[in-house]
C-alpha positions in Angstrom: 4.7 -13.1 -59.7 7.1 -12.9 -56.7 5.8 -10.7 -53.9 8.0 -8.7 -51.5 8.3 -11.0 -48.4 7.1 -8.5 -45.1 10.5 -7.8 -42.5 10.2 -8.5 -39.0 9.0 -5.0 -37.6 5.9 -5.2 -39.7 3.1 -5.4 -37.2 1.2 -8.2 -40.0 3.5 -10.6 -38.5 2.2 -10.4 -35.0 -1.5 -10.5 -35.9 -3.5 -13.8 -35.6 -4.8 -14.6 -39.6 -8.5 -14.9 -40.3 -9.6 -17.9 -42.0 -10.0 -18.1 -45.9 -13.6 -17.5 -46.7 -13.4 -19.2 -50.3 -10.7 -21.0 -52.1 -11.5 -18.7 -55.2 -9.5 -17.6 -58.5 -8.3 -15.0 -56.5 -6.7 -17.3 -53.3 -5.4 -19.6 -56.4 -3.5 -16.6 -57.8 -1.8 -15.7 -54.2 -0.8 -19.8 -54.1 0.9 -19.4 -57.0 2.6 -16.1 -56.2 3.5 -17.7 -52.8 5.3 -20.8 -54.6 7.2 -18.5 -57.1 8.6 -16.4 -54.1 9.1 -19.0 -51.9 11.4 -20.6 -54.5 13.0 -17.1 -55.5 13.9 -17.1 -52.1 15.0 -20.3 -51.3 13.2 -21.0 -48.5 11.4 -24.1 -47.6 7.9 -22.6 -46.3 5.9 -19.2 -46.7 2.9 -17.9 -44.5 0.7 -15.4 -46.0 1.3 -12.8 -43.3 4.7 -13.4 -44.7 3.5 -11.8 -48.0 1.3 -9.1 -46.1 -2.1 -11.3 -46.4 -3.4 -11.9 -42.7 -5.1 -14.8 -43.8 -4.6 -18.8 -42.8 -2.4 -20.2 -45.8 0.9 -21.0 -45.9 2.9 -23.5 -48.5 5.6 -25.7 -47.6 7.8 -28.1 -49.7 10.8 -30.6 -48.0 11.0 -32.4 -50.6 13.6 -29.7 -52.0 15.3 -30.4 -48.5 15.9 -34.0 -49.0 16.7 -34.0 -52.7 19.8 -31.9 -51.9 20.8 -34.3 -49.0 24.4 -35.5 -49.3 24.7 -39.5 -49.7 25.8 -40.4 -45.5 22.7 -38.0 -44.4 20.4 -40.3 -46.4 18.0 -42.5 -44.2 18.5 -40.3 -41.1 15.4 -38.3 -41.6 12.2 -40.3 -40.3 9.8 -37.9 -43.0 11.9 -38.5 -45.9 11.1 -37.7 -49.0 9.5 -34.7 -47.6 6.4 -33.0 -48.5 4.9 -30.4 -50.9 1.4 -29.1 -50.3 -0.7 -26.1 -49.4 -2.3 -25.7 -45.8 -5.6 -22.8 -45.7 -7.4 -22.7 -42.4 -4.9 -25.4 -40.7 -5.7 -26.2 -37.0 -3.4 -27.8 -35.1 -4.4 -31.1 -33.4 -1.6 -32.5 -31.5 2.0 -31.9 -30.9 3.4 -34.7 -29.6 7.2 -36.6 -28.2 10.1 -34.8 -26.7 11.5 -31.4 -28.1 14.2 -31.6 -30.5 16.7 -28.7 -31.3 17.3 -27.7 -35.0 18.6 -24.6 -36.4 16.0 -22.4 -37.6 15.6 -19.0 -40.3 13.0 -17.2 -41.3 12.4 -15.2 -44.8 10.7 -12.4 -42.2 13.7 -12.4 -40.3 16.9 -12.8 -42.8 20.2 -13.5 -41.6 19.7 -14.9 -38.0 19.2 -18.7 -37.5 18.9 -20.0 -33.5 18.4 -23.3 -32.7 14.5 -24.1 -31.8 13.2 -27.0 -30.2 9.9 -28.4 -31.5 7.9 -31.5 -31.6 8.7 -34.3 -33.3 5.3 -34.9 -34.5 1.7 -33.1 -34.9 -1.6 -34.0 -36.6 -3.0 -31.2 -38.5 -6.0 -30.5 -40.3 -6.2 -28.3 -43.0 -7.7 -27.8 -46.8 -5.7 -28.4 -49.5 -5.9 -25.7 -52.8 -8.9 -28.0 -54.2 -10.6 -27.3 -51.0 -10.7 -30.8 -49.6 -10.3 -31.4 -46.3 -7.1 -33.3 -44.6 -6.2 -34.9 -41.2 -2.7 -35.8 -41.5 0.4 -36.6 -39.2 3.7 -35.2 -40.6 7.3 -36.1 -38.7 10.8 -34.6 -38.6 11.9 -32.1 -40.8 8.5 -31.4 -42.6 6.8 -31.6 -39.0 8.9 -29.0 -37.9 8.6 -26.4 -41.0 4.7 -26.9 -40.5 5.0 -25.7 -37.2 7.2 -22.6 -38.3 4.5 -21.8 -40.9 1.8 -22.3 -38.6 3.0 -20.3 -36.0 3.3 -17.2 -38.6 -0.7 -17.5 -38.6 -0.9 -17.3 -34.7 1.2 -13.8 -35.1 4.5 -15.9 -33.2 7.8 -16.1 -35.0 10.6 -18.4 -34.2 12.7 -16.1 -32.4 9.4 -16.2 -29.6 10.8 -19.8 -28.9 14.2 -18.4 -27.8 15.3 -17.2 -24.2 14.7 -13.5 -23.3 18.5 -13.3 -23.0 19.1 -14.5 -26.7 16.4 -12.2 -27.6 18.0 -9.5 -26.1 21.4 -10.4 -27.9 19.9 -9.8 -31.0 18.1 -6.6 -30.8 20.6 -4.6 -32.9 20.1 -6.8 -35.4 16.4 -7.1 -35.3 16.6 -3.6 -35.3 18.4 -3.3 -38.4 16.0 -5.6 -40.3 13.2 -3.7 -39.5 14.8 -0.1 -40.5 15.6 -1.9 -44.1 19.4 -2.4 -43.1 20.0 -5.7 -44.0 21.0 -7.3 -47.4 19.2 -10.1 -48.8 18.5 -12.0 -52.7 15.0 -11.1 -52.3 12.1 -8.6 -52.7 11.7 -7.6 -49.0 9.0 -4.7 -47.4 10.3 -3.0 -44.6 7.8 -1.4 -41.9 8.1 2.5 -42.1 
């Protein structure tokens, strides 16, 4: 089923989520809900604040990413071919190497993208949807949507990672997104 995906203004998105108690039929139903609206949406990562569930999930796939690159972008991307998985009760371990600028946007937040610096690389531990337990590095591209995801479980979005002044220069359109004014190809749920 796709859910509604929660606009910024929705005080669920600045709460820090409480981990999953028990990877149950229930959690397995909300996985699958997350991947149908994540893909109705066309986005490459969804937190379950995201989808109005303060809890510590999120889902992220680049392997979409990379199987729409064009043929001269090919071999430019260190995490190629990208990764598909499910992260409950992640825990970041390390963020490591310098900060790298890419243009970020957030289903939360449609409409406005702003360049972000991140790390280049993190070790993360998390459960997968079988419950098992994972220490793994991820790079680039997939490194990077981890962190976006991850950071939608500390109550941060990625518009925190830009300059007061930026911020500031896009009030009216935060604004709008939270009042409902803004068109989008999705199920959104605006804060009332």
């Amino acid at each position: 089923m796709i859910l509604p995906v929660v606009a910024y203004g929705s005080p669920v998105l600045r709460k820090t989520a409480v981990p999953v108690e028990e990877i149950d039929a229930e959690i397995n139903t909300l996985i699958a809900n997350m991947w149908e609206t994540m893909y109705n949406s066309a986005g490459v990562g969804l937190a379950a604040p995201q989808v109005n569930r303060s809890i510590r999930l999120f889902t992220v796939d680049t392997e979409q990413i990379f199987n729409n690159l064009e043929q001269d972008e090919e071999g430019i991307y260190p995490d190629a071919p990208g990764y598909k998985g499910v992260f409950i009760n992640a825990r970041m371990i390390q963020e490591s190497g310098t900060k790298w600028a890419y243009n970020e946007g957030c289903l939360s937040i449609p409409r406005i993208r702003e360049d972000i610096d991140r790390h280049p690389e993190i070790i993360i531990e998390f459960q997968d949807e079988t419950g098992a337990q994972h220490t793994r590095t991820f790079n680039g591209i997939t490194a990077r949507v981890i962190q976006h995801e991850y950071d939608h479980l500390e109550g941060k979005l990625f518009i925190d990672h830009i300059s007061a002044f930026k911020r500031t220069l896009l009030k009216r359109k935060l604004d709008d997104i939270s009042k409902g004014k803004v068109r989008v190809d999705y199920r959104m749920v605006f804060h009332k």
